[in-house]
N, CA, C and O atoms as CSV, one atom per row, in Angstrom:
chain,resi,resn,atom,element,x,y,z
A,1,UNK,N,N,11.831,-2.128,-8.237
A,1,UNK,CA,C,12.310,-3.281,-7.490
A,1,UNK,C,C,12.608,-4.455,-8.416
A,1,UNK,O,O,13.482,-5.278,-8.143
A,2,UNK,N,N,11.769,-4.521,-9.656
A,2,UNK,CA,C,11.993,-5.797,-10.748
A,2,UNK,C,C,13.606,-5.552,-11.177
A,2,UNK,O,O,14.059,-6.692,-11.281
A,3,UNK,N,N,14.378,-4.858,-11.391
A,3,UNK,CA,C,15.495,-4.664,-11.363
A,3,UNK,C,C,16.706,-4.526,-10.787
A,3,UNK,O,O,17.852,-4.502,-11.235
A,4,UNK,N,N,15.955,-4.390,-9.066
A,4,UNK,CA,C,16.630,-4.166,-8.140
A,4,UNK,C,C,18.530,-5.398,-7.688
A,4,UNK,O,O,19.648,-5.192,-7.216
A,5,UNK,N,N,17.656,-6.670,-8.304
A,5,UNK,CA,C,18.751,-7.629,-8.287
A,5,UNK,C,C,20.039,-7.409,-8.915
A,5,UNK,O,O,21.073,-7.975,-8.558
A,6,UNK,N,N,19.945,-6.539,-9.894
A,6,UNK,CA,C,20.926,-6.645,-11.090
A,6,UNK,C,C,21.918,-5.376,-10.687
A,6,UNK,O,O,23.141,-5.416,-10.822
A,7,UNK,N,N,21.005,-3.981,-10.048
A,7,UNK,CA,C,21.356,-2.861,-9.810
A,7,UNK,C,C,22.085,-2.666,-8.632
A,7,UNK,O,O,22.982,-1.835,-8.486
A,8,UNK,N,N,21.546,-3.702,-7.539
A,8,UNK,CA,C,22.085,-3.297,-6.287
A,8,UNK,C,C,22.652,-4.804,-5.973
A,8,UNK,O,O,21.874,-5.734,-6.182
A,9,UNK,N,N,24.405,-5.192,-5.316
A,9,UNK,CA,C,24.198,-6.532,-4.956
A,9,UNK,C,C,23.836,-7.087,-3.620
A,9,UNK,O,O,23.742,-8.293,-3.393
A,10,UNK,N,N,23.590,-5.903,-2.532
A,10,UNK,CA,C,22.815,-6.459,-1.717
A,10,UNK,C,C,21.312,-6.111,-1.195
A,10,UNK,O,O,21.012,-5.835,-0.034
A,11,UNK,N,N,20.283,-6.200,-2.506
A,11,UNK,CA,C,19.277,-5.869,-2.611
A,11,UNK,C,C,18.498,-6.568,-1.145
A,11,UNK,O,O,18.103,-6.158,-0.054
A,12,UNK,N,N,18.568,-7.834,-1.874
A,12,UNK,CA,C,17.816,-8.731,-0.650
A,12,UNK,C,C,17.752,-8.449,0.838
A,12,UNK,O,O,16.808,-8.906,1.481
A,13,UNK,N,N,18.976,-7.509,1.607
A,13,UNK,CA,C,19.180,-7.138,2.741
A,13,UNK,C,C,18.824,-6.014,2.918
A,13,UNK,O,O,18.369,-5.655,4.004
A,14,UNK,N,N,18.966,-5.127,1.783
A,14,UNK,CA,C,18.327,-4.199,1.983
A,14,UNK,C,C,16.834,-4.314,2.206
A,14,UNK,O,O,16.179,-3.754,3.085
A,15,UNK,N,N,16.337,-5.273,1.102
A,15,UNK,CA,C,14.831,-5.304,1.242
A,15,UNK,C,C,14.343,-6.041,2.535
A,15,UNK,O,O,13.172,-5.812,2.839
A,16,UNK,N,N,15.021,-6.857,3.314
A,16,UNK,CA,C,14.226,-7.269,4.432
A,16,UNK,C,C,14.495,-6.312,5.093
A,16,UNK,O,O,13.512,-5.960,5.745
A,17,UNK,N,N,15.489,-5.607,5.279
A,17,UNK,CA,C,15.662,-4.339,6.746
A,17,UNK,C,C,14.268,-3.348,6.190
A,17,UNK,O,O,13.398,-3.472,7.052
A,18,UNK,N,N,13.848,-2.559,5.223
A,18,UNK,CA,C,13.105,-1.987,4.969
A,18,UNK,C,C,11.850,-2.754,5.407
A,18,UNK,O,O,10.992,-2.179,6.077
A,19,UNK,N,N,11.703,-4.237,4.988
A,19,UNK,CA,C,10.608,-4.529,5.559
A,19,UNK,C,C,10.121,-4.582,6.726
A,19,UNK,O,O,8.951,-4.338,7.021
A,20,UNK,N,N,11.202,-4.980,7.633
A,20,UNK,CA,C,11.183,-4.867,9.111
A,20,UNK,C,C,10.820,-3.350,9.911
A,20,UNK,O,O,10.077,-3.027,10.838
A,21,UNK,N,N,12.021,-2.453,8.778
A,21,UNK,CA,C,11.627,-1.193,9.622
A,21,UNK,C,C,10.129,-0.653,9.342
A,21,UNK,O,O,9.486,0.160,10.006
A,22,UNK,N,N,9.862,-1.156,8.484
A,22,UNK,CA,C,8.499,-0.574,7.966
A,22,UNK,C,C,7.276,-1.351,8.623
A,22,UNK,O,O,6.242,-0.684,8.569
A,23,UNK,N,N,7.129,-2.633,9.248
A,23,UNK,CA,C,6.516,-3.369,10.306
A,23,UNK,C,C,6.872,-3.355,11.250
A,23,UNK,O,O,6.261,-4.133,11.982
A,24,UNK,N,N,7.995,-2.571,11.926
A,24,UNK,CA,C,8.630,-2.120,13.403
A,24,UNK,C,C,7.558,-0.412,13.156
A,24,UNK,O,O,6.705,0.097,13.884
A,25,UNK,N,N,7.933,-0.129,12.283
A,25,UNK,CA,C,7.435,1.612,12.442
A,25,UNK,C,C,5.581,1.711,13.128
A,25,UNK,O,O,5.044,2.422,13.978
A,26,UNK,N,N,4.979,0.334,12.008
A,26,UNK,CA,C,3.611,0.968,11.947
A,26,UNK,C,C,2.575,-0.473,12.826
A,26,UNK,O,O,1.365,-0.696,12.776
A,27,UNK,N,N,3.532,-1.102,13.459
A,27,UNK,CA,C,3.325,-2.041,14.484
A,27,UNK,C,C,3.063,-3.427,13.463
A,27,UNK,O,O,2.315,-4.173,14.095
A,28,UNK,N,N,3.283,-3.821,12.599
A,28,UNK,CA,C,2.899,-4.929,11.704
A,28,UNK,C,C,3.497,-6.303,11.730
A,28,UNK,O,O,3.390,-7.066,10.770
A,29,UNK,N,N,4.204,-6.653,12.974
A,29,UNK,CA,C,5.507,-7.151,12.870
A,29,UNK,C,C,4.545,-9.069,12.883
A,29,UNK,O,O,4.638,-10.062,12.162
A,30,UNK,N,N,3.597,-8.661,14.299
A,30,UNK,CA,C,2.742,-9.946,14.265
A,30,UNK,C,C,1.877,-10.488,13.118
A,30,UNK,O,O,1.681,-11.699,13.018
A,31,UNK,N,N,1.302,-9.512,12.159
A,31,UNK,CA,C,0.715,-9.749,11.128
A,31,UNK,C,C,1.371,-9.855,10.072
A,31,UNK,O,O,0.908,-10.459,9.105
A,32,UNK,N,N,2.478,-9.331,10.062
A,32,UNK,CA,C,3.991,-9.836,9.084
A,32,UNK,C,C,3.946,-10.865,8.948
A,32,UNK,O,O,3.647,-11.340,7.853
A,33,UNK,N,N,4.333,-11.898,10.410
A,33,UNK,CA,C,4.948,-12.802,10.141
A,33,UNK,C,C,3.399,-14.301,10.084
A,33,UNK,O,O,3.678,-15.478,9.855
A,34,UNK,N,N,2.195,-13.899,10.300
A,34,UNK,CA,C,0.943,-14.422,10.513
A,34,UNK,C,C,0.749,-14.466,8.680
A,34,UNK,O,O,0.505,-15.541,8.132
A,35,UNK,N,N,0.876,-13.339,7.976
A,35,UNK,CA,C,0.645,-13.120,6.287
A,35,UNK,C,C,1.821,-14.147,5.897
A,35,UNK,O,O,1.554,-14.943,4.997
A,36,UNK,N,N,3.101,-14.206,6.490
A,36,UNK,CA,C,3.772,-14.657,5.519
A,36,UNK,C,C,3.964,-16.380,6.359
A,36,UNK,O,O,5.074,-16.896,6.228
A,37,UNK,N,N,3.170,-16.962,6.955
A,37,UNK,CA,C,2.430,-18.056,7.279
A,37,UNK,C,C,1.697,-18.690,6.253
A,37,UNK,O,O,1.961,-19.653,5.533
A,38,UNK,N,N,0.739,-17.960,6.340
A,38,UNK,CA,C,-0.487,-18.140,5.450
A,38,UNK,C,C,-0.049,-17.988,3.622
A,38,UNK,O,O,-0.583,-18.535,2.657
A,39,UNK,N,N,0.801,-17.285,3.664
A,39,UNK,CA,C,0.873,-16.979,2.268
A,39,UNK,C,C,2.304,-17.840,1.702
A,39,UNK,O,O,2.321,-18.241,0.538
A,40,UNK,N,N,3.195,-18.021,2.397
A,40,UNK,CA,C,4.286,-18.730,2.017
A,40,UNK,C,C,4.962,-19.787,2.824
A,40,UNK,O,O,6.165,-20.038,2.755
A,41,UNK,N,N,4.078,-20.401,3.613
A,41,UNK,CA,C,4.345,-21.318,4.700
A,41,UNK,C,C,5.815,-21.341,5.181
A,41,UNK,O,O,6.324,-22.461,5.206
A,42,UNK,N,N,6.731,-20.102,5.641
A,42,UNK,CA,C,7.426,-19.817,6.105
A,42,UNK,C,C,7.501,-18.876,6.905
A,42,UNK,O,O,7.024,-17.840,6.442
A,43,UNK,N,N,8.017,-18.767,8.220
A,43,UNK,CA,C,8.296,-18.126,9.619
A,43,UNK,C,C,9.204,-17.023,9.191
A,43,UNK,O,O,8.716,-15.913,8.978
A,44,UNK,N,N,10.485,-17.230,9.046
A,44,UNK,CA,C,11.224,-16.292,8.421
A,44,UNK,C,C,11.739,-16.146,7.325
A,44,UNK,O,O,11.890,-17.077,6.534
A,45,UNK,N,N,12.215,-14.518,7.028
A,45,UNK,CA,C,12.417,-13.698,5.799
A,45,UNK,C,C,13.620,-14.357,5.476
A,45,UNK,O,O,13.572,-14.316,4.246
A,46,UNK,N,N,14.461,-14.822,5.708
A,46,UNK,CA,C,15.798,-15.624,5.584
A,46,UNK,C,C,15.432,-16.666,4.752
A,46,UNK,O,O,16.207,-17.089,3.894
A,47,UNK,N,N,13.958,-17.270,4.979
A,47,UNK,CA,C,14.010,-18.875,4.104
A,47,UNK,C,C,12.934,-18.524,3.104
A,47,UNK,O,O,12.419,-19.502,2.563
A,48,UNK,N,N,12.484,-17.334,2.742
A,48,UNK,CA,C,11.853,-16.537,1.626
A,48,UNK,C,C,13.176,-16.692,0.110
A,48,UNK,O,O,14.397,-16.724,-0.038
A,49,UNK,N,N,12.198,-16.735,-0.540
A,49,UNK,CA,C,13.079,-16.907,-2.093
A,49,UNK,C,C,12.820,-15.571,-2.313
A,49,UNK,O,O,12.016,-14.991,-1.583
A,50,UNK,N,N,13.426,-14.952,-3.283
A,50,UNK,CA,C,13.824,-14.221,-4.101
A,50,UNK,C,C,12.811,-13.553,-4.124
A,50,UNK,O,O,12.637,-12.516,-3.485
A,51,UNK,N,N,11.826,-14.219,-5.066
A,51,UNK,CA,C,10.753,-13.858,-5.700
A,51,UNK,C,C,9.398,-13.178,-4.239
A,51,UNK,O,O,8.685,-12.188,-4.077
A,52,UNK,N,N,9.662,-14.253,-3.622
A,52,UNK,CA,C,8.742,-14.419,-2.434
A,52,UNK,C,C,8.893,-12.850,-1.463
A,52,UNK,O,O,7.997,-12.235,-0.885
A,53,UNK,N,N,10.229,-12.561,-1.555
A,53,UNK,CA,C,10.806,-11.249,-0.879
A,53,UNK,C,C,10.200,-10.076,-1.741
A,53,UNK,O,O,9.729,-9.125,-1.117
A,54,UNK,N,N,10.175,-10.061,-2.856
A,54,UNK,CA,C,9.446,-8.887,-3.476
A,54,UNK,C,C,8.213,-8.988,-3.543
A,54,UNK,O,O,7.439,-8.136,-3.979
A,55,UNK,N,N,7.956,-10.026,-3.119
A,55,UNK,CA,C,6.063,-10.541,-2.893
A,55,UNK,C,C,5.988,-9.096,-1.955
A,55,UNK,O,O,5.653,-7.948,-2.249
A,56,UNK,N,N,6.499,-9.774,-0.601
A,56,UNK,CA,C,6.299,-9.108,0.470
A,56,UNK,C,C,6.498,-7.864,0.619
A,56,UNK,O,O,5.808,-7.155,1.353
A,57,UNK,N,N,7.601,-7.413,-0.161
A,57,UNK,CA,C,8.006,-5.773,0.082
A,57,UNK,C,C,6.969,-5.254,-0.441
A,57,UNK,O,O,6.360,-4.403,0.207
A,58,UNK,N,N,6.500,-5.652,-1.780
A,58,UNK,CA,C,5.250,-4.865,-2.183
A,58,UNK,C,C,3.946,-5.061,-1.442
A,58,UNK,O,O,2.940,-4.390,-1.677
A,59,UNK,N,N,4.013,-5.921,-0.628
A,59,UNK,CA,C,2.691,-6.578,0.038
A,59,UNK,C,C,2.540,-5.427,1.189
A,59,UNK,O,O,1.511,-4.790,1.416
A,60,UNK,N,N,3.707,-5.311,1.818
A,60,UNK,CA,C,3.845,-4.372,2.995
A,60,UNK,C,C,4.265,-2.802,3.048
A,60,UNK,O,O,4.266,-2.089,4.051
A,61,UNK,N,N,4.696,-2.363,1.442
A,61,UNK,CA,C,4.631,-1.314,1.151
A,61,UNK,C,C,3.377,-0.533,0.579
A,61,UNK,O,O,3.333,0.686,0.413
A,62,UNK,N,N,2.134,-1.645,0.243
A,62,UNK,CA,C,0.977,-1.332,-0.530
A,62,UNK,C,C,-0.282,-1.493,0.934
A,62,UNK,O,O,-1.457,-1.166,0.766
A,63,UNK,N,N,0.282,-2.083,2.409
A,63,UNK,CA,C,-0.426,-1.944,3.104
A,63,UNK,C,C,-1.196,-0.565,4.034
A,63,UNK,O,O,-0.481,0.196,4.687
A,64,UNK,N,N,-2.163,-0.455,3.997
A,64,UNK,CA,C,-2.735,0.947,4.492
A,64,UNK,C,C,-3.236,0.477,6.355
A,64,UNK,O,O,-3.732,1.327,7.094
């Protein structure tokens, strides 16, 4: 994913749809957006930076 910017040019869209489908799949959608409250005092993935978006993909891909 550290490369993902350079490789793909619409990484960023890709990475929020994955995030979504992946908190739509395993019910996470309320604690999604409750973590990324608490952790980046922002509501939505739209006003996430860059950096902040690969926070999360790994945050929610490393969740059990």
């Amino acid at each position: 994913m550290a490369s993902a910017p350079a490789k793909v040019s619409d990484w960023r869209k890709k990475a929020i749809q994955s995030i979504q489908a992946r908190c739509s799949e395993k019910g996470w959608q309320t604690w999604r957006k409750q973590h990324m409250l608490k952790t980046f005092s922002k509501s939505s993935m739209t006003e996430l930076t860059d950096d902040e978006i690969k926070r999360l993909y790994q945050t929610i891909w490393n969740k059990k």
